[in-house]
Every structure is written in structure tokens, then in C-alpha cells.
MIDOBA-345059 format. One line per field, with one value per residue: residue number from 1; residue in three letters; x, y, z of N, C-alpha, C, CB in turn. Coordinates in steps of 0.05 Angstrom, whole numbers, padded with zeros to 5 digits. Atoms other than C-alpha are relative to their C-alpha. Last residue first. Glycine has a CB too. Example, Ala and Ser with C-alpha at 12.3 -4.5 7.8 and 13.67 -1.06 7.14 Angstrom:
seq = [2,1] .
type = [SER,ALA] .
n_east = [-00016,00018] .
n_north = [-00024,-00024] .
n_up = [-00001,00000] .
ca_east = [00273,00246] .
ca_north = [-00021,-00090] .
ca_up = [00143,00156] .
c_east = [-00015,00018] .
c_north = [00022,00024] .
c_up = [00014,00000] .
cb_east = [00009,-00020] .
cb_north = [00009,00001] .
cb_up = [-00029,00025] .
! end
This chain:
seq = [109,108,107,106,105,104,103,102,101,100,99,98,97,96,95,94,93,92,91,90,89,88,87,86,85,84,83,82,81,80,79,78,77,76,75,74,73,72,71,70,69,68,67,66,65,64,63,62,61,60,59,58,57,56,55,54,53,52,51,50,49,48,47,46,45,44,43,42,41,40,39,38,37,36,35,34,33,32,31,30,29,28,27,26,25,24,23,22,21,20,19,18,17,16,15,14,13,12,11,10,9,8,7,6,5,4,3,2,1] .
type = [UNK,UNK,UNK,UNK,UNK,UNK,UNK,UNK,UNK,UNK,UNK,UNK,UNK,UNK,UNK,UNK,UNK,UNK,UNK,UNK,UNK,UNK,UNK,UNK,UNK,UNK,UNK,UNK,UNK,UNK,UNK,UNK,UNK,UNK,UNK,UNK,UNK,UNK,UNK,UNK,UNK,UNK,UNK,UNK,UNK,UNK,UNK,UNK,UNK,UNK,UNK,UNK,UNK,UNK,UNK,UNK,UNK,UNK,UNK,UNK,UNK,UNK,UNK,UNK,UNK,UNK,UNK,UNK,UNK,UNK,UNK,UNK,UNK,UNK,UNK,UNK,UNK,UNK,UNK,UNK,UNK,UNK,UNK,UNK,UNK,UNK,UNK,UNK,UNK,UNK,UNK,UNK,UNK,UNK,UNK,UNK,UNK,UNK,UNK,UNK,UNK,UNK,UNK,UNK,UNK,UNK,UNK,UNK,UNK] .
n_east = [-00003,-00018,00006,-00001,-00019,-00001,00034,-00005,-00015,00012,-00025,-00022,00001,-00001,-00025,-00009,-00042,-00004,-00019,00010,-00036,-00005,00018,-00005,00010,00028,00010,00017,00013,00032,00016,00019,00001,00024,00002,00024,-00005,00010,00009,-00020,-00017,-00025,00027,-00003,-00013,-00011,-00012,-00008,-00014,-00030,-00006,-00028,-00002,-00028,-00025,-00028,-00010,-00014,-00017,-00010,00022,00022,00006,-00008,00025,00021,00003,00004,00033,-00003,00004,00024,00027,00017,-00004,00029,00002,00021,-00001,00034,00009,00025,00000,00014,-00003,00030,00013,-00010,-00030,-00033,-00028,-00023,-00008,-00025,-00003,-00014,00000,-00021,00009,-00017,00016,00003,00014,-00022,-00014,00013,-00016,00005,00007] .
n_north = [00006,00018,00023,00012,00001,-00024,-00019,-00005,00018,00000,-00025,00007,00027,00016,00013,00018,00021,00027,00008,00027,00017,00024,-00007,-00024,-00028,-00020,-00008,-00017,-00015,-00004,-00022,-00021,-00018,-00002,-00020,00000,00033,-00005,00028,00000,-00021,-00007,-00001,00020,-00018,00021,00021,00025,00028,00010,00028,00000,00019,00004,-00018,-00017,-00013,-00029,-00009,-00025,-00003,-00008,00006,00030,00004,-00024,00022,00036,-00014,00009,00029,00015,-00016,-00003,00029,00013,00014,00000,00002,-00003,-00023,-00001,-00023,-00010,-00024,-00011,00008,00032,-00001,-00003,-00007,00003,-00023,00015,-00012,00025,00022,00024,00024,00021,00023,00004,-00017,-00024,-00007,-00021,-00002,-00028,-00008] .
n_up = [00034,00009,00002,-00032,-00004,-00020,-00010,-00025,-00015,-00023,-00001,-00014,00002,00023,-00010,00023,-00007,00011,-00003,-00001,-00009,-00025,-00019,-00007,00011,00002,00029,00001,00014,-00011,00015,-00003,00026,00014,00006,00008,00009,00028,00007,00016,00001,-00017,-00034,-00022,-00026,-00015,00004,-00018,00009,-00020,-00004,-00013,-00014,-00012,00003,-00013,00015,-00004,00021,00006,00010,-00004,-00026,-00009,00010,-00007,-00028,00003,-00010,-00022,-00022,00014,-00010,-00033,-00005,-00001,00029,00013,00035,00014,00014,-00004,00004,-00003,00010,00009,00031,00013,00001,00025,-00012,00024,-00003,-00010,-00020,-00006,00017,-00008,00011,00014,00006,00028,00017,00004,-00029,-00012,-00030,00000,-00026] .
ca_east = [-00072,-00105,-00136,-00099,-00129,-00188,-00215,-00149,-00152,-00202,-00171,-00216,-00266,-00246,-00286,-00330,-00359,-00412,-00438,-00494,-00500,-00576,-00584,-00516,-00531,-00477,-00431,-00380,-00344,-00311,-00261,-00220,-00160,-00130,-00067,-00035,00038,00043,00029,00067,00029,-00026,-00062,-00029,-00057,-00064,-00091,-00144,-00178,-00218,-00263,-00298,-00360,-00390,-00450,-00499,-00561,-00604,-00652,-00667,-00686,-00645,-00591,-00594,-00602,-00550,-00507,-00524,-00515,-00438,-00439,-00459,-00416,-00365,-00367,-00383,-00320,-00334,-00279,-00257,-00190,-00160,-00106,-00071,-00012,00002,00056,00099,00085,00021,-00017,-00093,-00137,-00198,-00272,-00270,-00312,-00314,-00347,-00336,-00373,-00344,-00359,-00292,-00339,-00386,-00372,-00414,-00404] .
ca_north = [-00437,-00435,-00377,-00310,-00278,-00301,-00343,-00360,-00393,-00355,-00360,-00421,-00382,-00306,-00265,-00205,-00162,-00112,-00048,-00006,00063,00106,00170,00185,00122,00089,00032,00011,-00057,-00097,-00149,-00203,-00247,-00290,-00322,-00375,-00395,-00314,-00293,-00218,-00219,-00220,-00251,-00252,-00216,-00253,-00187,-00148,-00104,-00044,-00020,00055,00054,00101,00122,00070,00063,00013,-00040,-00073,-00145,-00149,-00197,-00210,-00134,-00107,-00170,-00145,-00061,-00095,-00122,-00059,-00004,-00047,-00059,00022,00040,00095,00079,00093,00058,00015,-00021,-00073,-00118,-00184,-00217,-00212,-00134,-00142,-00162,-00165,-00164,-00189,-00164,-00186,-00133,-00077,-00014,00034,00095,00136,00168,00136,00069,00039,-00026,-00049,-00116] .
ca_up = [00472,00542,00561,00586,00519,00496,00445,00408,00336,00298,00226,00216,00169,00177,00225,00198,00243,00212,00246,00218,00219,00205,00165,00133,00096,00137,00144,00187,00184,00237,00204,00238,00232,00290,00306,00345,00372,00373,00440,00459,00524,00501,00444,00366,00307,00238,00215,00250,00196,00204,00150,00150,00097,00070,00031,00035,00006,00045,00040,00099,00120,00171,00156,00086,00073,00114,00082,00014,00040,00058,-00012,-00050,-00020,-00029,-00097,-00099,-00074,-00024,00021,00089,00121,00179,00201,00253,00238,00259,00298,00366,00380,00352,00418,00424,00490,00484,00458,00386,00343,00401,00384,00433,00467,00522,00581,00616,00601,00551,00507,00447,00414] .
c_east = [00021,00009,00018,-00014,00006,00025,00013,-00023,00011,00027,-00011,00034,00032,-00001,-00001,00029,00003,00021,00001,00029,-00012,00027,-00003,-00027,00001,-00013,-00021,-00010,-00020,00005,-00020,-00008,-00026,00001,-00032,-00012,-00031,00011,00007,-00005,00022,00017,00034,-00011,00002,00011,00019,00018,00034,00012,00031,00007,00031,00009,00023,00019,00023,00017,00013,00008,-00006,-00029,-00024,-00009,-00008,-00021,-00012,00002,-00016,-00034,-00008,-00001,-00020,-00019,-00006,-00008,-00025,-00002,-00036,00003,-00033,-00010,-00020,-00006,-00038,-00003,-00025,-00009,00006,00021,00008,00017,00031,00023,00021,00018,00015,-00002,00025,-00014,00019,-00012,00004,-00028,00012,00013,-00008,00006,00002] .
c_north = [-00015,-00007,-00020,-00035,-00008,00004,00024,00010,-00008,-00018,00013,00023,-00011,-00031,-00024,-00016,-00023,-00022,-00028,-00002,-00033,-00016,-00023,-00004,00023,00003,00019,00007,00022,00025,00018,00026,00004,00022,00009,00024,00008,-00027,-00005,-00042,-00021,-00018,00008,00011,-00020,00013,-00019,-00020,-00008,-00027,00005,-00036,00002,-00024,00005,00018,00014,00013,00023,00009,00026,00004,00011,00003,-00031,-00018,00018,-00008,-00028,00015,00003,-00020,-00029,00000,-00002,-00032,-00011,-00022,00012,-00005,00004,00019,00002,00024,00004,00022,00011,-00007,-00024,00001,-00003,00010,-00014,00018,-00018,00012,-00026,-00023,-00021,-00026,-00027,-00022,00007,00015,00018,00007,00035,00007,00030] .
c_up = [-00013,-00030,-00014,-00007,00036,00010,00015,00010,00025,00014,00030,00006,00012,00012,-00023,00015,-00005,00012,-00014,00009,00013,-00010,00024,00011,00007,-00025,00012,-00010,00007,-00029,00017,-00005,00004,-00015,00007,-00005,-00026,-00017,-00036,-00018,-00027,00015,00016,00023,00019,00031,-00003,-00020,00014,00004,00015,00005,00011,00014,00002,-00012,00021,-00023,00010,-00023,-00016,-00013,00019,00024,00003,-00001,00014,00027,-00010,-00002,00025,00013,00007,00013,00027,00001,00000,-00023,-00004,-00019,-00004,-00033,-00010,-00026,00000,-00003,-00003,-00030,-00005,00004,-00028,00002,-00023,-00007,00016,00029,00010,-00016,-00001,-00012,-00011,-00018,-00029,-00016,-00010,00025,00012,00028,00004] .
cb_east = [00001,-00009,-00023,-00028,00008,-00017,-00028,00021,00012,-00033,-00002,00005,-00009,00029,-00001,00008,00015,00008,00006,-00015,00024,-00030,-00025,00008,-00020,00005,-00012,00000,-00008,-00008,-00016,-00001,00009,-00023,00011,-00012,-00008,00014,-00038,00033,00015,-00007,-00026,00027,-00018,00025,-00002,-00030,00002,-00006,-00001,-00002,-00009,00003,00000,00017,-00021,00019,-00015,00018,-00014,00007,00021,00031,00000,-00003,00029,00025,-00014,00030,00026,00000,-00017,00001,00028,-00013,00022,-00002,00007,-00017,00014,-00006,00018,00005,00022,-00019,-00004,-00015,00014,00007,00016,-00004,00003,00004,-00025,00021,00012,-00003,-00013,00022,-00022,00019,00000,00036,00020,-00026,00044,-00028,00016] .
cb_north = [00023,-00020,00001,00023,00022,-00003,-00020,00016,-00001,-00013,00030,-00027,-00008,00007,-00012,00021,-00006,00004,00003,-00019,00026,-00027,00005,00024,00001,00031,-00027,00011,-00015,00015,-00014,00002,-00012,00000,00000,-00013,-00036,00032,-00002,00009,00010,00016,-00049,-00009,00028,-00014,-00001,-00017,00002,00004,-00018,00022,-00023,00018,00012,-00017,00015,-00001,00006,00003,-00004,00014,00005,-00011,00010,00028,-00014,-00019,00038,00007,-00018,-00007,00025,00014,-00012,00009,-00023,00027,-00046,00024,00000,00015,00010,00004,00001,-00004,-00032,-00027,00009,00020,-00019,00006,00012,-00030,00008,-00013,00009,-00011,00006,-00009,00010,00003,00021,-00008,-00021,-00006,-00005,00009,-00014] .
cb_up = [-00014,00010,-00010,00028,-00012,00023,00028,00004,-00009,-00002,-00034,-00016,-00033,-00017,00036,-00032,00032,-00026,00024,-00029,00040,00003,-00015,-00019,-00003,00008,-00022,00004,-00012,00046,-00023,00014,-00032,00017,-00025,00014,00038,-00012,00007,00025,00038,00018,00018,00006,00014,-00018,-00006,00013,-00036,00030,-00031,00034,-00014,00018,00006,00010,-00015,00025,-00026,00012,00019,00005,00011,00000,-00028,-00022,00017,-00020,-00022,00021,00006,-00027,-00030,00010,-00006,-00026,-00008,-00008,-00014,-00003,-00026,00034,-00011,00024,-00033,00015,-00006,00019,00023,-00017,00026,-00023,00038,-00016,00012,-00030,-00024,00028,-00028,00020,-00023,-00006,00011,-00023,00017,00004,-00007,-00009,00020] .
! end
């Protein structure tokens, strides 16, 4: 998803309101490894139709994080992926198979 307020932009991969202080750990890096590179310009290409030649990619990774306030009967685990060729940016968001386990926070879990 793609959020827009304060005159700013945000990419939102699992729009809710997550709580590590009870469990889970948030973090993030760039890479160039070319394995990489290669799968997330495979699911690019899968999904749009696209070839590309990426250059980068920033990965953020959600995991087992609990829901507010301080929730942490039930987890989740979640990926958003960035990728460029330096001429067009793609987003990816990657949620793990049954590792979903709270839709929203405040809902019943």
C-alpha cells in the first residue's frame, strides 16, 4: 500500500499498528547480491510482464512482530522489498505462508 500525509510519502506493506516491545524484531538492509537481484527482477517479471535489470534492492523485514498494545499471543512475519533499475522502483510485499496471524490491531485475536 501507499499512504500520503504530513507531505509525505510512505510505503506501507501491512497497514496496522505493530508492537515489538512484547516480541519480534524489526530491520532492514540494501544489497546488491546478485541472487537477489535475480529473484526479485523473477517476480517483477512474473507479475508484470517486465524484464528488468536491477541494481538495488532495500529489504525490510517484520519478524514474528506482535499487534498493539504490547500483543504477543500471535505473531506475524512480513517482507516489503525495494527494487530499482535506477530508472523505474518497484515495491514487493512478501507475507510468510501462515505467519499472518493478526489482521489488525484492536481486532480480535
Amino acid at each position: 500500500g501507499y499512504l500520503s500525509f504530513w507531505n509525505r510519502s510512505y510505503v506501507v506493506p501491512y497497514n496496522t499498528h505493530v508492537d515489538t516491545r512484547g516480541t519480534g524484531s524489526v530491520w532492514y538492509r540494501i544489497t546488491q547480491n546478485a541472487t537477489l537481484l535475480a529473484k526479485a527482477a523473477n517476480n517483477i517479471r512474473s507479475l508484470t510482464g517486465t524484464s528488468v535489470s536491477l541494481q538495488w534492492l532495500f529489504i525490510a523485514t517484520w519478524d514474528h512482530v506482535g499487534y498493539y498494545s504490547r500483543g504477543t499471543n500471535k505473531t506475524n512475519t512480513f517482507q516489503a522489498v525495494l527494487a530499482t533499475d535506477n530508472i523505474r522502483s518497484y515495491a514487493i510485499f512478501l507475507y510468510a505462508d501462515g505467519l499472518i496471524q493478526w489482521p489488525s490491531s484492536g481486532a480480535q485475536v
